[in-house]
C-alpha positions in Angstrom: 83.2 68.0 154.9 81.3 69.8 152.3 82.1 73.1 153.6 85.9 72.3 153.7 85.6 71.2 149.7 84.0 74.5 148.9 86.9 76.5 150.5 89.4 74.2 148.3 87.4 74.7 145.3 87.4 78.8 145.5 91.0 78.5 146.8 92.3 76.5 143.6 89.8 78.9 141.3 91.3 81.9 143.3 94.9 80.4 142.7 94.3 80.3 139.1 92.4 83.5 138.5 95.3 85.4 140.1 98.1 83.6 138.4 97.1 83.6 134.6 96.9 86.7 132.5 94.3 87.3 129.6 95.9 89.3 127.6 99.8 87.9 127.6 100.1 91.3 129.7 103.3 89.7 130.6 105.2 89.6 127.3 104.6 93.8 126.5 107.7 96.1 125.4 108.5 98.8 128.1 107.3 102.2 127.0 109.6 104.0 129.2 111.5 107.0 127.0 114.4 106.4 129.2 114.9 102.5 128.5 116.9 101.8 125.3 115.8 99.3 123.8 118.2 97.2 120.9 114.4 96.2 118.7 114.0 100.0 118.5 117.8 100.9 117.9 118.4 98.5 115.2 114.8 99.6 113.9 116.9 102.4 112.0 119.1 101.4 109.0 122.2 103.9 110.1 122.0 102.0 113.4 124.6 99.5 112.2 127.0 101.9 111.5 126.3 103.7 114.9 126.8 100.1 116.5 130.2 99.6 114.4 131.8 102.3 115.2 130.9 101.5 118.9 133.5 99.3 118.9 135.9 101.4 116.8 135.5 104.0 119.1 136.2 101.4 122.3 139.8 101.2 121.2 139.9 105.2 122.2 137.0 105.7 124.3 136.5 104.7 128.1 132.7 105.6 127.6 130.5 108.0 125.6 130.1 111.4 128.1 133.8 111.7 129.1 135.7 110.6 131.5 133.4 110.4 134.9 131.3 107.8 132.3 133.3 105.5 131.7 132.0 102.0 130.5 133.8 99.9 132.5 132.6 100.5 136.7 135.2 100.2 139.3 138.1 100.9 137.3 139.5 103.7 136.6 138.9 105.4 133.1 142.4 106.5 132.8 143.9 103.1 133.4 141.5 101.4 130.9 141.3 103.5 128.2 142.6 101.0 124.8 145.6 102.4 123.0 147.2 103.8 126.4 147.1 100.4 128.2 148.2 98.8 125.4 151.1 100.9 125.1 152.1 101.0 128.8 152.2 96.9 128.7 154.2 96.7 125.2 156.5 99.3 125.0 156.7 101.3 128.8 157.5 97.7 130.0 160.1 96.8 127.5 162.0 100.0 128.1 161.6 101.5 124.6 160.2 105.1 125.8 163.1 106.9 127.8 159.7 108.1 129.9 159.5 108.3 133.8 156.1 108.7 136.0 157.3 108.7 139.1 154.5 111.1 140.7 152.0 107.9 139.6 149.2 107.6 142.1 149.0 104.3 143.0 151.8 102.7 141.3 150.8 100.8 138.6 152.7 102.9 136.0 155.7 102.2 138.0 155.5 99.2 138.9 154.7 98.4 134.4 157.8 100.4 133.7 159.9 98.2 136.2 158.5 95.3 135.6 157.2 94.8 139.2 154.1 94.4 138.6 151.1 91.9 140.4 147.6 90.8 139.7 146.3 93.5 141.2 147.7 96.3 139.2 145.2 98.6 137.5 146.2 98.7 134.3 146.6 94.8 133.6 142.9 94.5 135.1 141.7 98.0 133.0 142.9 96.9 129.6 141.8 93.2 130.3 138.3 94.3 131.1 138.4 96.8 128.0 139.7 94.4 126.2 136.9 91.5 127.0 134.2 94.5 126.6 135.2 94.8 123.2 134.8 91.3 122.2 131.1 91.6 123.9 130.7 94.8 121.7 131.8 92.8 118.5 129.4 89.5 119.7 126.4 91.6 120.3 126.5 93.2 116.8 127.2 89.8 115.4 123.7 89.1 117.4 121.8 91.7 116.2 123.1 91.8 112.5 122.7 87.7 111.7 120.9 88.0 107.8 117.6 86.3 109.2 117.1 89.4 111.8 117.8 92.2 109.5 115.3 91.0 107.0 113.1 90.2 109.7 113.2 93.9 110.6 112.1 94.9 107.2 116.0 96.6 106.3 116.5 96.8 102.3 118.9 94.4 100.4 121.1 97.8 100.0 121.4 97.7 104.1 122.1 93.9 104.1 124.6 94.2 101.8 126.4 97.2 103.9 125.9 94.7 107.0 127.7 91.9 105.9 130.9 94.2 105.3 130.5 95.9 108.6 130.1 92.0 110.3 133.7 91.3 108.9 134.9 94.6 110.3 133.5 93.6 113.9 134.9 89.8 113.5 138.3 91.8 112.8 138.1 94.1 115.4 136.9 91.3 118.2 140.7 88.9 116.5 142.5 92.2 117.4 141.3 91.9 120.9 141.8 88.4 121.4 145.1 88.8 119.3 146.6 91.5 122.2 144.9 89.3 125.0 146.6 86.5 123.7 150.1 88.3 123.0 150.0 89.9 126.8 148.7 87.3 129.0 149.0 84.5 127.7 145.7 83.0 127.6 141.8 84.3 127.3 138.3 83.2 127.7 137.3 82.8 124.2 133.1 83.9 123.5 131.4 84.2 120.8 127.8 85.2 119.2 126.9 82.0 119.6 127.3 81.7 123.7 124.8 82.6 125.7 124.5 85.9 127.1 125.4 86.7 131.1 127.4 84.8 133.2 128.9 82.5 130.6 132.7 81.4 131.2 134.0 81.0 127.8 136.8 78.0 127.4 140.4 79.6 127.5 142.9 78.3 124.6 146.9 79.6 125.3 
């Protein structure tokens, strides 16, 4: 009986020596030169305006190394690129252009410019995504530039003040997204800084 109370008592101590940590070894900061990390981007007061004109640059971009790099996986970059979307689903489908692809691989030009198209058609699903990726562009410099963080960071009144005109410039350009989500399909999952991060399914207002 004894011997089976010692084997608990050195299990359980066991048990507890292996699953606590001293030191909070748990709670460290990679040190990896390849992982970017936002602490250390934002650590730099011309990060903001980097960060900003990431989502300027998403309304021309499909990624920052060209074309095989696009930001957006499984779709291709030439059927989610902004501006071009945009323009296929305004004006190719309303028959403004006198423009014909008829050598489109796929079909999904075709099918836009005579009004054919389904759910599955590349460019609805490309400039949705870009679309949606730049209102988490505009939310996660909305994060990362709240008033409490930049101080907290050690930034000058100078960069705060810059800030708070750059966080009206992403609130603008996130409307604009929601404003052509809105105008095309009808409806959109609405997200903001405030929701959580990941899997969230924002509400959708029509």
């Amino acid at each position: 009986m004894k011997t089976k109370n010692i084997y608990k008592f050195y299990f359980f101590f066991g048990l507890l020596f292996i699953l606590s940590a001293c030191t909070d070894d748990l709670n460290v900061t990679p040190k990896d030169d390849d992982e970017f990390l936002s602490e250390a981007f934002y650590a730099k007061p011309t990060a903001y305006k980097q960060a900003l004109a990431g989502i300027y640059g998403n309304l021309s971009l499909t990624g920052t190394g060209g074309p095989g790099t696009s930001n957006l996986q499984g779709i291709d970059a030439g059927t989610s690129q902004y501006m071009r979307s945009l323009w296929y689903l305004e004006d190719l489908s309303a028959d403004e252009p006198i423009w014909s692809y008829e050598n489109d691989e796929g079909g999904a030009v075709r099918e836009i410019q005579r009004n054919t198209w389904g759910p599955n058609n590349t460019i609805l699903l490309g400039f949705f995504s870009r679309a949606m990726f730049s209102v988490a562009l505009a939310n996660e410099f909305l994060r990362q530039s709240e008033p409490g963080i930049i101080e907290a960071r050690g930034h000058t009144a100078a960069v705060g003040n810059d800030v708070a005109a750059y966080r009206a410039e992403a609130r603008l350009l996130r409307a604009l997204a929601y404003y052509h989500l809105m105008d095309l399909f009808g409806k959109a999952p609405f997200v903001t800084e405030n929701d959580p991060i990941g899997t969230f399914q924002g509400p959708q207002y029509d």
